[in-house]
C-alpha positions as CSV (number, residue, x, y, z in Angstrom):
1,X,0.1,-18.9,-0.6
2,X,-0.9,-21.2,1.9
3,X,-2.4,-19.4,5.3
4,X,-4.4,-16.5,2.7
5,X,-7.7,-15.6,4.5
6,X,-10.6,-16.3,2.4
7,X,-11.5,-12.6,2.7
8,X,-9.3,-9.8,3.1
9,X,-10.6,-6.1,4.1
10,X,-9.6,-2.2,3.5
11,X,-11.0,-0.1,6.3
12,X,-11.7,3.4,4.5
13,X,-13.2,6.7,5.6
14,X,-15.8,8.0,3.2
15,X,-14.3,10.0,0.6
16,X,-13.9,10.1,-3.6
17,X,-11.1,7.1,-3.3
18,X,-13.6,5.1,-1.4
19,X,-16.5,5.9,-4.5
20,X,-13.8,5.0,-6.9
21,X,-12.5,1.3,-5.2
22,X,-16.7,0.7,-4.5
23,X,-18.0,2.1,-8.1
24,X,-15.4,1.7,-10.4
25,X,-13.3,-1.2,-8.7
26,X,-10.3,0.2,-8.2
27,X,-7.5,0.2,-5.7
28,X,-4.6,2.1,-4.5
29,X,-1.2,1.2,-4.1
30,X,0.3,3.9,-2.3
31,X,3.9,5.3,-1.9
32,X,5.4,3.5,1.7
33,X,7.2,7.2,2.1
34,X,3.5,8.1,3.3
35,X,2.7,5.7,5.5
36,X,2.0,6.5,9.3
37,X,5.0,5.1,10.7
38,X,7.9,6.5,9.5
39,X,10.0,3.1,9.9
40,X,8.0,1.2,7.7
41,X,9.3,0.3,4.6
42,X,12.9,1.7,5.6
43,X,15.6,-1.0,5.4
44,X,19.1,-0.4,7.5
45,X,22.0,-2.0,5.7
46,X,24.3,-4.0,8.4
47,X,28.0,-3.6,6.5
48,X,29.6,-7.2,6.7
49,X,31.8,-7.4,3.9
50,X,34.7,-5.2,2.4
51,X,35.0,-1.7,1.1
52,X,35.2,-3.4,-2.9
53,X,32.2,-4.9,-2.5
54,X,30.2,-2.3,-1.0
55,X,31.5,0.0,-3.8
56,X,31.2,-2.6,-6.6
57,X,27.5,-3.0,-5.5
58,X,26.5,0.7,-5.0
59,X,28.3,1.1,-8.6
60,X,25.9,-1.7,-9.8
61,X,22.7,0.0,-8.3
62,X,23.2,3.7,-9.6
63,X,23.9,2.6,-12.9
64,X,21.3,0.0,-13.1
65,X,18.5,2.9,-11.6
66,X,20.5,5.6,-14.2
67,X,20.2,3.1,-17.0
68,X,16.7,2.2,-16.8
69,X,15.4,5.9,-16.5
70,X,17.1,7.1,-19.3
71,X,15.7,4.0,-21.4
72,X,12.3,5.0,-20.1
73,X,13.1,8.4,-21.4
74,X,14.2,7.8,-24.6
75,X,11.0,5.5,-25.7
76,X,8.9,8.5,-24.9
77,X,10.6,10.3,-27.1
78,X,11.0,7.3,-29.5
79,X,15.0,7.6,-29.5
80,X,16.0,4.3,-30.6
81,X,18.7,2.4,-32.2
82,X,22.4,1.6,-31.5
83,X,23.4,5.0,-30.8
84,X,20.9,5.7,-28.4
85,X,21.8,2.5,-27.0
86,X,25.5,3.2,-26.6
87,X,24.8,6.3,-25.3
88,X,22.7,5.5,-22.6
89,X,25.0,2.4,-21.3
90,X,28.1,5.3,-21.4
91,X,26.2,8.4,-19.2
92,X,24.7,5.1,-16.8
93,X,28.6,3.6,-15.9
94,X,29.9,7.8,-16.1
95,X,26.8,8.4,-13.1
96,X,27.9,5.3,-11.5
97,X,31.7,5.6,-11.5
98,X,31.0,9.7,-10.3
99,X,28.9,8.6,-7.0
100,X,32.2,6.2,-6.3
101,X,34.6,9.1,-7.0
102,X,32.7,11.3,-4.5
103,X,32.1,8.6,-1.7
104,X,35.9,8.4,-1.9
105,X,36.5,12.1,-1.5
106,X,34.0,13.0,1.3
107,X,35.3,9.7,3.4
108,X,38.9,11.8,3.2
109,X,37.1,14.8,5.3
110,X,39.3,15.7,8.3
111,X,36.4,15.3,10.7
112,X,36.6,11.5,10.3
113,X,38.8,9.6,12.7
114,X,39.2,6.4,10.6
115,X,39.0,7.3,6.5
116,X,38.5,3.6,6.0
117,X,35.8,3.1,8.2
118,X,34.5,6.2,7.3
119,X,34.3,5.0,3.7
120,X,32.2,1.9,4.6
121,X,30.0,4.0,6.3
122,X,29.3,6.1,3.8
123,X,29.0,3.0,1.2
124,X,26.4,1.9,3.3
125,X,24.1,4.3,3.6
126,X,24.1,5.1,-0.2
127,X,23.3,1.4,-0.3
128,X,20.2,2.3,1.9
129,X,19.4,4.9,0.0
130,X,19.9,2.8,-3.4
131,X,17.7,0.4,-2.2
132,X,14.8,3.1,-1.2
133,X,14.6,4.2,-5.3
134,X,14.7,0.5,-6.4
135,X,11.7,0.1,-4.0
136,X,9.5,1.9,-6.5
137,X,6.4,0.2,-6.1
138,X,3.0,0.9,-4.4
139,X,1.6,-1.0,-1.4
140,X,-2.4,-2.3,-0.8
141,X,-2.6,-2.9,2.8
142,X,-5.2,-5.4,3.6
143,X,-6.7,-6.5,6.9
144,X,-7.2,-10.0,7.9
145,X,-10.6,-9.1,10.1
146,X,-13.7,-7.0,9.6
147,X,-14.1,-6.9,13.4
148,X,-11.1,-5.3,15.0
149,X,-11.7,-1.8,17.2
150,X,-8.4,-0.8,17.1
151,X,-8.4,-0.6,13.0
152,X,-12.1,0.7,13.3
153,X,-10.7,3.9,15.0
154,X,-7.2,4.4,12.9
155,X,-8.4,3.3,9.5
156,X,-12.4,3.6,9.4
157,X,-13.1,7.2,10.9
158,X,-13.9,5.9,14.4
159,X,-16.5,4.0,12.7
160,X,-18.0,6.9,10.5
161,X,-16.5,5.0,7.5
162,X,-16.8,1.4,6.0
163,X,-14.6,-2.0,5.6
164,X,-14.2,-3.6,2.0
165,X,-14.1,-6.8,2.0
166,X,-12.0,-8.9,-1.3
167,X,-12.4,-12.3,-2.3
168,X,-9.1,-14.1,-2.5
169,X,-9.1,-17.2,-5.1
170,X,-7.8,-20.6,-4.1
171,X,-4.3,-21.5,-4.5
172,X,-5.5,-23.6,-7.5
173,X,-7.6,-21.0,-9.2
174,X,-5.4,-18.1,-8.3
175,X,-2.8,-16.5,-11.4
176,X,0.4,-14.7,-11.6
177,X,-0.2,-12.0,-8.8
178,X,-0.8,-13.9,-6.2
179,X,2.6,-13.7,-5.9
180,X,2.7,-10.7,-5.0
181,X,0.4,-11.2,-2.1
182,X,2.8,-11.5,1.0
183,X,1.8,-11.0,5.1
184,X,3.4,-9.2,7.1
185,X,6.1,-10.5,9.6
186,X,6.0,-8.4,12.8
187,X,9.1,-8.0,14.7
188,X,12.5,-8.9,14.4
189,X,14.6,-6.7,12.8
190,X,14.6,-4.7,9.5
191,X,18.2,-4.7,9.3
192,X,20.2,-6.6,5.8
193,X,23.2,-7.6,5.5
194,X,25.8,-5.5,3.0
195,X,26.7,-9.1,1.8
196,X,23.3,-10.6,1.0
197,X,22.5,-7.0,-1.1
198,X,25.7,-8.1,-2.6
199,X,24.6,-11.3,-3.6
200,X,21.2,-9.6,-4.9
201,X,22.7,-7.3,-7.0
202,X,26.0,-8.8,-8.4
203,X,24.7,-12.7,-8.8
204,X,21.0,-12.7,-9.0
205,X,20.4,-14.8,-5.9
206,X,17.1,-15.2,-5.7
207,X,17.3,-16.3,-2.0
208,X,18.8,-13.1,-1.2
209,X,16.5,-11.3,-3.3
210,X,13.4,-12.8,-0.9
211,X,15.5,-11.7,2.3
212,X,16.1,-8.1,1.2
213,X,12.0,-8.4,-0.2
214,X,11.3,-9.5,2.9
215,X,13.6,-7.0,5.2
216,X,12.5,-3.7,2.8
217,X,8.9,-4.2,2.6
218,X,7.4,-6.5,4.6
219,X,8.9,-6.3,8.0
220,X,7.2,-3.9,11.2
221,X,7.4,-3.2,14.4
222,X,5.4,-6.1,16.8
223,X,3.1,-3.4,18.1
224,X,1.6,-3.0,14.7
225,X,0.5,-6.5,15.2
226,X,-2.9,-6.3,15.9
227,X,-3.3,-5.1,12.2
228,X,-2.5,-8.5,10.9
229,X,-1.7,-7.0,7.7
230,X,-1.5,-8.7,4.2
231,X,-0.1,-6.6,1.4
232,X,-0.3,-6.9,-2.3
233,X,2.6,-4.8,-4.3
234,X,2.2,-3.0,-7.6
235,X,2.7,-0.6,-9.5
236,X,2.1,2.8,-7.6
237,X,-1.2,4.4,-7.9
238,X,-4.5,3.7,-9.0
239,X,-5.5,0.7,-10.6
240,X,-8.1,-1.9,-11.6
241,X,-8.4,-4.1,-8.8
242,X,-7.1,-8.1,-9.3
243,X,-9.4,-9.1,-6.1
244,X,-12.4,-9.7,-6.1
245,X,-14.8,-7.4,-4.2
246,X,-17.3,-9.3,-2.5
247,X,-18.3,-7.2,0.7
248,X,-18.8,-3.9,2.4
249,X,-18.9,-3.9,6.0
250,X,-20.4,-0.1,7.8
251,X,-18.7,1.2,10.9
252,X,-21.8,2.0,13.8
253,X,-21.7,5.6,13.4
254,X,-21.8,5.5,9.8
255,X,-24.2,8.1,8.0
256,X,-27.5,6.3,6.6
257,X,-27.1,8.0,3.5
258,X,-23.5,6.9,3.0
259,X,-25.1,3.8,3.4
260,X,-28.3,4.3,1.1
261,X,-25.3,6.0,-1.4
262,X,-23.0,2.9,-1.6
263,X,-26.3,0.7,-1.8
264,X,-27.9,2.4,-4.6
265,X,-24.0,2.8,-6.6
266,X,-24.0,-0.7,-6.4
267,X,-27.3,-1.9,-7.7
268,X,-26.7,-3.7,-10.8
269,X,-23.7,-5.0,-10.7
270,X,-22.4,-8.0,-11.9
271,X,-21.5,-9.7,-9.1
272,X,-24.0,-9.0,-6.0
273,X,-22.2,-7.5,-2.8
274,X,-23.4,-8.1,0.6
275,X,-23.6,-5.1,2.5
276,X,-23.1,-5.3,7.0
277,X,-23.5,-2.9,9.6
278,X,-21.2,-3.2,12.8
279,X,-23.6,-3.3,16.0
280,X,-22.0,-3.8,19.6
281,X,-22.3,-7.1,21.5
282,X,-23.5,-5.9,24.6
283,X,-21.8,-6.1,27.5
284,X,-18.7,-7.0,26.0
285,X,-15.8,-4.9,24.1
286,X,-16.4,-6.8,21.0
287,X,-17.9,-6.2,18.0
288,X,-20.5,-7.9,15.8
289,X,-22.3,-7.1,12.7
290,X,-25.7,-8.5,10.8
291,X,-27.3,-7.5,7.0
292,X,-28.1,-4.4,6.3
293,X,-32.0,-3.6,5.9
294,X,-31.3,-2.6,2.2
295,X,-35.0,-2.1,1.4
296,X,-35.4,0.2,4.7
297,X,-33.3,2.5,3.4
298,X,-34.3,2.2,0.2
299,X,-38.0,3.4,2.1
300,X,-35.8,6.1,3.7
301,X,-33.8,7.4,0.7
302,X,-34.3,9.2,-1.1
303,X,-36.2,12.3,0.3
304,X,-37.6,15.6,-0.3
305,X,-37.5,17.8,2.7
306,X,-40.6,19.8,1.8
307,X,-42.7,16.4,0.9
308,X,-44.1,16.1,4.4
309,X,-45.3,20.0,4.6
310,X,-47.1,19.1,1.1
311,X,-48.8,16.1,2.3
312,X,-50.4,17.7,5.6
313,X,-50.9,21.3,3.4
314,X,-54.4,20.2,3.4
315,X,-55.2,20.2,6.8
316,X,-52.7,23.5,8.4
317,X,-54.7,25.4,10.7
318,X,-55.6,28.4,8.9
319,X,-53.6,31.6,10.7
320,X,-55.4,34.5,12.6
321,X,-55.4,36.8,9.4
322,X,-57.3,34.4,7.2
């Protein structure tokens, strides 16, 4: 945990999510299929051991993922017993051994050069694929900065939209899901070996587990760097939020009534949140940002267009006619 920012940020655009994480404190761990770059989250599996293994662990994966959604299945329906039990462990090793069968048959095509080669390869990228569907979970990307143009532009609607800023706990104060708080290593490669999947699958090893973690989920491109990203995993979806939020930061072309909204949805809360506005330094490219006139607004907000016609009614000029 060591290296955690104190304060980690969500650049949003101003929409219903962004009312439900400010109002109701919740977040969203979104599905890594949906992310902007399409090589994110998207592991390629280096074969370096033998055809037995590959199969063995591709075997161990389908029936594993088979296995645990038809457990899911049955306690819906509240199918339980010894029976049901039996049942499911016999259809989980029947799916497994079937995907083995076929990779054996298609590596036998004619259009293949080398059938044994052809086999790995095929091994392979079920293993890739395998490893997508036991990557189930959801994804919070966090920011490390409330300051950065680049992430103003892509993230916070070219500064029409607003950065939330979450308290993270001290390594002493902090519980279970801290663990799941990892940042992201940019550069490299997102390749994994065949072997230490192996090892993941067939023995547990939590070493390899971390390195295929690590190679799956938490690996981009270096030109993604300037997001410095931090990324807390769960369960996919919305949720209640584990961090504490503590800030809101508004981009420079932000709408004063998004502003005087978020304000006024956050009066009474338990736990005060200081509210920013981004302002240029001038002269430079870089950004700065000060408190945000709260009882300005609150002057401002909220209005009645035909107030000011009432209030000078009395002295209108009369019109020709009268």
């Amino acid at each position: 945990m060591s290296g955690i920012p104190k304060i980690l940020y969500k650049y949003r655009h101003f929409d219903a999510r962004t009312i439900e994480m400010v109002c109701a404190d919740r977040v969203y761990f979104a599905d890594p299929a949906t992310f902007n770059d399409p090589l994110d989250a998207k592991p390629c599996v280096e074969a370096d051991c033998d055809v037995a293994t590959l199969e063995k662990t591709v075997y161990e994966m389908v029936r594993r993922r088979v296995q645990n959604a038809m457990r899911v299945g049955a306690a819906s329906i509240e199918y339980r017993g010894l029976r049901t039990r039996a049942h499911i462990d016999k259809r989980s090793e029947a799916a497994a051994q079937r995907m083995i069968d076929d990779l054996r048959f298609d590596a036998t095509d004619p259009e293949y050069d080398d059938e044994e080669e052809a086999h790995s390869s095929l091994l392979v990228h079920a293993l890739e694929e395998e490893l997508l569907r036991r990557y189930d979970r959801g994804i919070l990307s966090l920011a490390s900065r409330y300051d950065c143009p680049l992430m103003w532009s892509h993230y916070g609607d070219q500064h029409r939209g607003m950065c939330i800023g979450y308290d993270v706990p001290s390594e002493q104060s902090a519980p279970n899901w801290m663990l799941e708080l990892h940042s992201v290593v940019y550069g490299g490669s997102r390749s994994v070996s065949a072997s230490t999947v192996a090892a993941m699958v067939l023995k547990n090893d939590r070493r390899a587990t971390l390195q295929v973690d690590r190679a799956v989920l938490l690996t981009k491109a270096p030109d993604w760097s300037y997001e410095k990203e931090w990324r807390q995993l769960g369960s996919r979806g919305s949720s209640d939020s584990a961090l504490e939020l503590s800030e809101i930061t508004f981009g420079m072309r932000c709408d004063r009534t998004v502003m005087h909204t978020v304000a006024s949805a956050l009066r009474g809360r338990d736990k005060d949140v200081a509210l920013f506005e981004m302002h240029e330094l001038r002269g430079t490219f870089n950004l700065g940002r000060s408190a945000l006139e709260i009882e300005e607004l609150a002057a401002s907000y909220p209005r009645r267009a035909k107030s000011v016609l009432e209030e000078f009614a009395p002295y209108a000029v009369p019109s020709p006619q009268e």
